[in-house]
C-alpha positions as CSV (number, residue, x, y, z in Angstrom):
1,X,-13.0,-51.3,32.4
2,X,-16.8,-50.7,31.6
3,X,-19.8,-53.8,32.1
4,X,-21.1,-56.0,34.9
5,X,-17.7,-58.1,34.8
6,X,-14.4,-57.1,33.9
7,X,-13.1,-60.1,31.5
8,X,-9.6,-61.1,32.4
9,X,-7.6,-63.6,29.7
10,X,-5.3,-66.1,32.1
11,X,-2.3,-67.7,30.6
12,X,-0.1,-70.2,33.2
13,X,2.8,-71.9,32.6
14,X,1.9,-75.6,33.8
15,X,5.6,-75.8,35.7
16,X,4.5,-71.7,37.2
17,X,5.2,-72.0,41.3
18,X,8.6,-74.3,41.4
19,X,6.4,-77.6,40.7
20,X,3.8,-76.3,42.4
21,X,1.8,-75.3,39.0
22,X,-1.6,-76.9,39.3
23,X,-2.3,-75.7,43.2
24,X,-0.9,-72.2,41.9
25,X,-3.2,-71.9,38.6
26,X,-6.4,-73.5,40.9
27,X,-6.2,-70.4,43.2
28,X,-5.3,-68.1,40.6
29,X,-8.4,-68.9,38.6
30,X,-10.4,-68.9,42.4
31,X,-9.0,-65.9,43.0
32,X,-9.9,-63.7,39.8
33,X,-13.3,-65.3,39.4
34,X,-16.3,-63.5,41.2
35,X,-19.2,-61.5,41.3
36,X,-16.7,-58.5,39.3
37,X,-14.8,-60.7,37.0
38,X,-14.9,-63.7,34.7
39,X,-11.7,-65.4,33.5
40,X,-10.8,-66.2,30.5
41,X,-8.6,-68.8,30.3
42,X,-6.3,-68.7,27.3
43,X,-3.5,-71.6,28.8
44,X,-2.3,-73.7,25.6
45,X,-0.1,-76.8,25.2
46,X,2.3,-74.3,24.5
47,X,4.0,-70.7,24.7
48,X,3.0,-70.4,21.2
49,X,-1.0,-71.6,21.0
50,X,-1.2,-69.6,24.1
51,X,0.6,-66.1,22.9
52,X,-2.0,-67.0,19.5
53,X,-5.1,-67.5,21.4
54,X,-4.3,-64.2,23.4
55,X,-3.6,-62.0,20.6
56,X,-6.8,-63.1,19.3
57,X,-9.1,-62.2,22.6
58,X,-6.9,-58.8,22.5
59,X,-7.8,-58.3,18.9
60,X,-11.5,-59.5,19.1
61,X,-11.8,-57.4,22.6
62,X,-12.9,-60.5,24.2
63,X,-10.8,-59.5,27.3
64,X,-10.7,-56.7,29.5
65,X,-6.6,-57.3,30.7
66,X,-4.4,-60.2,30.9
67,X,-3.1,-62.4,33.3
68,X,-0.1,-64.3,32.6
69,X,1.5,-66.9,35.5
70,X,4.8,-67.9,35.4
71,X,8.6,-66.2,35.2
72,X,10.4,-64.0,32.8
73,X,8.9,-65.9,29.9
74,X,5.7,-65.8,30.7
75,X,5.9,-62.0,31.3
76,X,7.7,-61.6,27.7
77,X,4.8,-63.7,26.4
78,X,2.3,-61.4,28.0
79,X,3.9,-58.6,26.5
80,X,4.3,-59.3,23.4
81,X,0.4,-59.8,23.2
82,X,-0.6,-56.9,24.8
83,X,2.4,-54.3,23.9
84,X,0.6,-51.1,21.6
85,X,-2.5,-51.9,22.6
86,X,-5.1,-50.7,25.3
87,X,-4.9,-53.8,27.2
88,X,-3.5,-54.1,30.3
89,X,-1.0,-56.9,31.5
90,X,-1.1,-58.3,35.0
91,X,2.1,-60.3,36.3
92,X,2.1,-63.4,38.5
93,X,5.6,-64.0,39.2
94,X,6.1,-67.4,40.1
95,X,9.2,-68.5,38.2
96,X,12.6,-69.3,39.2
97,X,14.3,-65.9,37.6
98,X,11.6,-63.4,38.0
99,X,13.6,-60.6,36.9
100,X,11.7,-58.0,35.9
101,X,8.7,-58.6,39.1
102,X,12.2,-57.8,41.0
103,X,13.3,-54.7,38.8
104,X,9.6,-53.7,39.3
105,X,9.1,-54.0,42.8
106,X,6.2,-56.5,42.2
107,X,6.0,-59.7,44.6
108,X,7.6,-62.9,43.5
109,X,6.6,-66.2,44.2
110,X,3.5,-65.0,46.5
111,X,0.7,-65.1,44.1
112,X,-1.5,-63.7,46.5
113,X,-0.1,-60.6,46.9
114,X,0.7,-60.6,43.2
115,X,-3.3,-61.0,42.3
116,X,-4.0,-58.3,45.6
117,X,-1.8,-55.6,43.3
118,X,-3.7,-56.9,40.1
119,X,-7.3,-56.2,41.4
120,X,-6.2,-52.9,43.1
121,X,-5.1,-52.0,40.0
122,X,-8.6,-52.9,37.9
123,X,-10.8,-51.3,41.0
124,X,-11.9,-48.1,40.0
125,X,-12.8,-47.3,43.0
126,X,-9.5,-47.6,44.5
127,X,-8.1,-43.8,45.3
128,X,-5.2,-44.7,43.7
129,X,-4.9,-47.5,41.7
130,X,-4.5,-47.3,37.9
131,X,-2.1,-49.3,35.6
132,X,1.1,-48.0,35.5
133,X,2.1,-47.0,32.1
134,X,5.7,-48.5,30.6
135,X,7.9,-48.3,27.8
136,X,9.2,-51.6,25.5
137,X,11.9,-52.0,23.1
138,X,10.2,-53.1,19.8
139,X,12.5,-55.7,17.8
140,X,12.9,-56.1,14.5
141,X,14.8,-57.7,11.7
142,X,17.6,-54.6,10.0
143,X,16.6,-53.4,6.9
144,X,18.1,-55.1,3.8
145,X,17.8,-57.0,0.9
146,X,14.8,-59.8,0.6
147,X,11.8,-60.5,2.9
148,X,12.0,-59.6,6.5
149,X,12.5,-62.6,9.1
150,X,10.3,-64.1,11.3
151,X,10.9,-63.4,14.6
152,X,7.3,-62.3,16.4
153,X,5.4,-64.8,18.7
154,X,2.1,-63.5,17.8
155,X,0.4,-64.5,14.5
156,X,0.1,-60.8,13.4
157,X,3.2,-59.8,14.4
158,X,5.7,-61.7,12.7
159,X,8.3,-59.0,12.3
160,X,8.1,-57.4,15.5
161,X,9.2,-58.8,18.9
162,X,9.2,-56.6,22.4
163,X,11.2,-56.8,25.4
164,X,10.4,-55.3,28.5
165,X,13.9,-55.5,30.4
166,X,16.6,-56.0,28.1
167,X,18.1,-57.6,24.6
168,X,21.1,-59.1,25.0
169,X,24.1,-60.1,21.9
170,X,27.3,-61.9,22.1
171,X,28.7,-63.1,25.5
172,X,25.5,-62.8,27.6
173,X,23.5,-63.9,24.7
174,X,25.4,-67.3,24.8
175,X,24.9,-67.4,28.6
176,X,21.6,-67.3,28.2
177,X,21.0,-70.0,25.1
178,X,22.8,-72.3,27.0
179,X,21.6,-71.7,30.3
180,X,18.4,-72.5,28.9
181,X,19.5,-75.5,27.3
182,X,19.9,-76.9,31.0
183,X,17.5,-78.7,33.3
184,X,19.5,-78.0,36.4
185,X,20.2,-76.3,38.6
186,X,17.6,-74.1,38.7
187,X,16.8,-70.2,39.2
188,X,20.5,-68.0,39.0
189,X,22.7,-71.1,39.6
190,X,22.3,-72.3,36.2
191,X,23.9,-69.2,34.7
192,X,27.1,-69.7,36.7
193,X,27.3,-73.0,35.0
194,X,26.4,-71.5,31.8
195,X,29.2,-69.0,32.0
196,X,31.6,-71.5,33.5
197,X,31.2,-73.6,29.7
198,X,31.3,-70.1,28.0
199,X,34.5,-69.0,29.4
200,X,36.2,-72.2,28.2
201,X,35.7,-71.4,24.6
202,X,35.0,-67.5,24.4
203,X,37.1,-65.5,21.8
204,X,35.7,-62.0,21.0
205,X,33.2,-61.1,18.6
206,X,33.0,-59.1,15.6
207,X,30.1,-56.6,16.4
208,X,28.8,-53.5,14.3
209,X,26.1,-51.2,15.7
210,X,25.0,-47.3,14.8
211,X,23.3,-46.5,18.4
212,X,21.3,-43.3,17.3
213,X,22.8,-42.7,14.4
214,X,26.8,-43.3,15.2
215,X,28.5,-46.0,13.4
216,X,31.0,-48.3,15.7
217,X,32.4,-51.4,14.3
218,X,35.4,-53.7,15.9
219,X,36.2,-56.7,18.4
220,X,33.4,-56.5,21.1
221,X,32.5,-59.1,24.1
222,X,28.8,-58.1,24.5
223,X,26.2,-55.3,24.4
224,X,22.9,-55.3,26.3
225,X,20.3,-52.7,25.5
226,X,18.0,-52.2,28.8
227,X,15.1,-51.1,30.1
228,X,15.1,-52.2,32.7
229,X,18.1,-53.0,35.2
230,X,18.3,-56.8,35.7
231,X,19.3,-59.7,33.9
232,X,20.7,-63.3,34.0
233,X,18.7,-63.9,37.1
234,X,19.4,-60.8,39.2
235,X,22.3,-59.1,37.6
236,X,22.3,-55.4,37.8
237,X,24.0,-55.0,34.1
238,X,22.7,-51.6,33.9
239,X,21.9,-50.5,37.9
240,X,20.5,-46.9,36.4
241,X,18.1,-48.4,33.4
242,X,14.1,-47.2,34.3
243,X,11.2,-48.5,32.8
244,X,9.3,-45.7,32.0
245,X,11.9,-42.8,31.0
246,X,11.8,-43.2,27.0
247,X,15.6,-44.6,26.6
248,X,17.4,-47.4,26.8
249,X,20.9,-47.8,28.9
250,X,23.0,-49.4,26.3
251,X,25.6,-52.0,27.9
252,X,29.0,-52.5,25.7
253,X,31.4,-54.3,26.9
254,X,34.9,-54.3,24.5
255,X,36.7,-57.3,23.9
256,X,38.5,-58.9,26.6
257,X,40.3,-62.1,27.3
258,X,39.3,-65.4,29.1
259,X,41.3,-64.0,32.1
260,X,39.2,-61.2,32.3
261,X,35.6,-62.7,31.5
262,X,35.7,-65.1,34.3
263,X,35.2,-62.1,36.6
264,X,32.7,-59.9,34.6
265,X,29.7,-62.1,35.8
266,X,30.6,-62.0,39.4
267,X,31.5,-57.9,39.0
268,X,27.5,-57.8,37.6
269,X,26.3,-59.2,40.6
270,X,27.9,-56.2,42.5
271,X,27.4,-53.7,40.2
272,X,31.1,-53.2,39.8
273,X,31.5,-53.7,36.5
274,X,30.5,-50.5,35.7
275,X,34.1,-48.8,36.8
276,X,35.8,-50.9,34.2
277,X,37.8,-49.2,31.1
278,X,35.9,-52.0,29.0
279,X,32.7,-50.9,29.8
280,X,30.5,-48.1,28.1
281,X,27.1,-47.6,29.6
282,X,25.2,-44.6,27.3
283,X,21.7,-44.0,26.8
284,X,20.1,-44.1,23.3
285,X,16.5,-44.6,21.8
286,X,17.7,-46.8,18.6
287,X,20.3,-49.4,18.2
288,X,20.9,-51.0,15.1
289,X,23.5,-54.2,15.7
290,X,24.8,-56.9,13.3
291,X,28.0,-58.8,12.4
292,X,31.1,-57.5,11.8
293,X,33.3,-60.9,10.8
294,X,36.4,-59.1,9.9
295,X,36.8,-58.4,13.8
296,X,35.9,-61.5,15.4
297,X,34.0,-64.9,15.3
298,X,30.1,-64.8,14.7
299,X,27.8,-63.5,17.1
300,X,24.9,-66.0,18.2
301,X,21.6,-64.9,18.0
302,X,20.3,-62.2,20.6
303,X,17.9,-62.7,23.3
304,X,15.0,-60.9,24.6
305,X,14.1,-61.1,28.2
306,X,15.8,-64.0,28.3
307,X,14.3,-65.5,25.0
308,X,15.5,-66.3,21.6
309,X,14.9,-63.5,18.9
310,X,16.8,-65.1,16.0
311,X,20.1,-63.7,14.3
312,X,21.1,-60.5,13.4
313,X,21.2,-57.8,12.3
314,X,18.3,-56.6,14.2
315,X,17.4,-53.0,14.9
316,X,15.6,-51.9,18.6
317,X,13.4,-48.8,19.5
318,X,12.3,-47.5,22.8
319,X,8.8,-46.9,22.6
320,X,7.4,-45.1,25.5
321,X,4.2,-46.4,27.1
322,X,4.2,-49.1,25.3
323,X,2.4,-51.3,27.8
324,X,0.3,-50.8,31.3
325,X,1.2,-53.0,33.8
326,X,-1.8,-53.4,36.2
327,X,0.0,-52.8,39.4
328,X,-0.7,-49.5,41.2
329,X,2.0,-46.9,41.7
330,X,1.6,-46.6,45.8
331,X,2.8,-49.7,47.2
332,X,1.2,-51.8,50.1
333,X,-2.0,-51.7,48.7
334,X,-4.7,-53.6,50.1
335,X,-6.8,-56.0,47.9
C-alpha cells in the first residue's frame, strides 16, 4: 500500500451484528478512519449496487483493499469483487453462519478483533503481517450450444462466479435454497428445518460429472466441491479441505433413501459421514457437473457459499491464490 492514506472500500450488510447493524457499521467506519486511512464506503441498497460499485473502485484503483461486514454472503460478495486481482479483501464476520471466518480461524461476531487482524495485516511495519494468499473455485456456465448464462454478481463478470469454501448440487443444494427462503430460526437451526422439509420429499437425483477428466453418470444424492471444510452453518462436509493447497476435496454422496438421509446431516456435524460406503471424498482441480435425467429427478440449481449460482451444467476450477485475505498468518496479533 503506497501514499499518505491507504484507501479502504467498506461494504456492510445493514442487518451485519444480529440486529445490531447500524452500531456495528458506526464503529467500523470509526475504526478504519484515521490519520493512515480513508474509507470508502461503497454500502448500496443492495448486494448487487454494492458488488457493482466495488468492482468499479477495484477497477478504477480508487481503493487500496476492501472491507466487507456481514456473514457468508457478504464474504462471497467481497470475493467475487476482488478475486484475480491485486486487491486485498478484509472480513468482518458478523453474521449468523460465518462459515468460512470459522474454517479460517478469523474472529466472529467481535468486530474489533476482526478490524485489529485487518490493520495488522495493511501495517507494513508489522514484522509479520501480510495478506495471506488463497485459492477460489471460479464458476462458470459448461460449454455448449448458444450464449453463455448469466451467473456473475459483478457487471464485468457475467459468466464467472467464485466461491471461496464450497459449491454445493442436489440434496445440500436444496437445503440451502430453502433454508434461505426462511426468516426463522436463525444461524444453523434453520438448516435442521430445511432438511426436516427436504427429507419428506427427497428421491435421488440424476447427476453427471467428469472430475478431471473421468466421466461418471447415475443416481446420486449430492456432491460438494470444497475449499474449504465447512458448510451449512458449521458442518465439516469435507474435515481435510484447505484453502490454500491448489485442489478441491470433492464430496459425492450416492443415492440413498429417506431412511438414510435423515441421518446424513447429523453424521456432518460429527464428521462421521466420511466412514460411509456412500461417500467418496477425492481431490480434483476441475469438475464439470450437469443433469443426468435418465437416473433421477432434476437437480436444482447449485449454490456457492451458500448462494444461488443458477442451473447446471456448470463447470469449477481451483485457481490458486486467487485472493489475499488481509489477516496475518501468526495469530494473536496486536492492532
Amino acid at each position: 500500500m503506497i501514499g499518505a492514506r491507504r484507501r479502504i472500500g467498506l461494504v456492510i450488510n445493514p442487518s451485519a451484528g444480529t440486529g445490531r447493524g447500524e452500531q456495528v457499521a458506526s464503529d467500523v467506519r470509526a475504526a478504519l478512519d484515521d490519520d493512515a486511512t480513508a474509507v470508502v464506503d461503497l454500502t448500496d441498497s443492495d448486494a448487487l449496487g454494492a458488488a457493482a460499485r466495488a468492482r468499479e473502485a477495484v477497477t478504477a484503483g480508487s481503493i487500496d483493499a476492501l472491507v466487507v461486514v456481514g456473514g457468508d454472503g457478504m464474504a462471497h460478495l467481497g470475493i467475487n469483487v476482488v478475486a484475480g486481482t491485486p486487491v486485498p479483501l478484509g472480513l468482518v464476520s458478523v453474521g449468523s453462519g460465518n462459515d468460512l471466518a470459522r474454517a479460517l480461524g478469523l474472529p466472529m461476531n467481535d468486530h474489533a478483533a476482526s478490524l485489529a487482524l485487518v490493520r495488522a495485516a495493511l501495517d507494513p511495519a508489522h514484522p509479520v503481517a501480510a495478506p495471506r494468499q488463497l485459492d477460489a473455485i471460479r464458476v462458470t456456465p459448461a460449454p455448449g450450444p448458444g450464449e453463455p448464462r448469466s451467473i456473475g454478481i459483478v457487471p464485468d463478470s457475467p459468466h464467472v462466479r467464485w466461491a471461496a469454501s464450497s459449491v454445493v448440487v442436489g440434496f445440500a443444494a436444496a437445503v440451502n435454497l430453502a433454508a434461505n427462503s426462511y426468516r426463522r430460526p436463525r444461524g444453523s437451526a434453520k438448516y435442521l428445518r430445511a432438511v426436516v422439509a427436504e427429507t419428506a420429499r427427497f428421491t435421488p437425483y440424476g447427476m453427471a460429472t467428469s472430475v478431471d477428466g473421468e466421466p461418471w453418470s447415475g443416481p446420486a444424492t449430492l456432491l460438494t466441491l470444497a475449499n474449504a471444510p465447512l458448510f451449512g452453518g458449521g458442518l465439516p462436509v469435507a474435515p481435510d479441505a484447505v484453502p490454500d493447497d491448489g485442489l478441491m476435496d470433492v464430496v459425492h454422496i450416492d443415492a440413498v433413501g429417506r431412511a438414510q438421509i435423515s441421518t446424513l446431516f447429523p453424521r456432518f456435524a460429527r464428521g462421521t459421514h466420511v466412514s460411509l460406503d456412500q461417500v467418496t471424498i477425492t481431490r480434483a482441480a476441475e469438475v464439470v457437473v450437469g443433469q443426468s435425467p435418465e437416473h433421477g429427478r432434476a437437480l436444482p440449481i447449485a449454490m456457492a457459499d451458500g448462494e444461488s449460482v443458477g442451473p447446471l451444467p456448470l463447470a469449477a476450477t481451483i485457481v490458486p491464490s486467487a485472493w489475499r485475505l488481509l489477516a496475518p498468518l501468526a495469530p494473536n496479533l496486536e492492532a
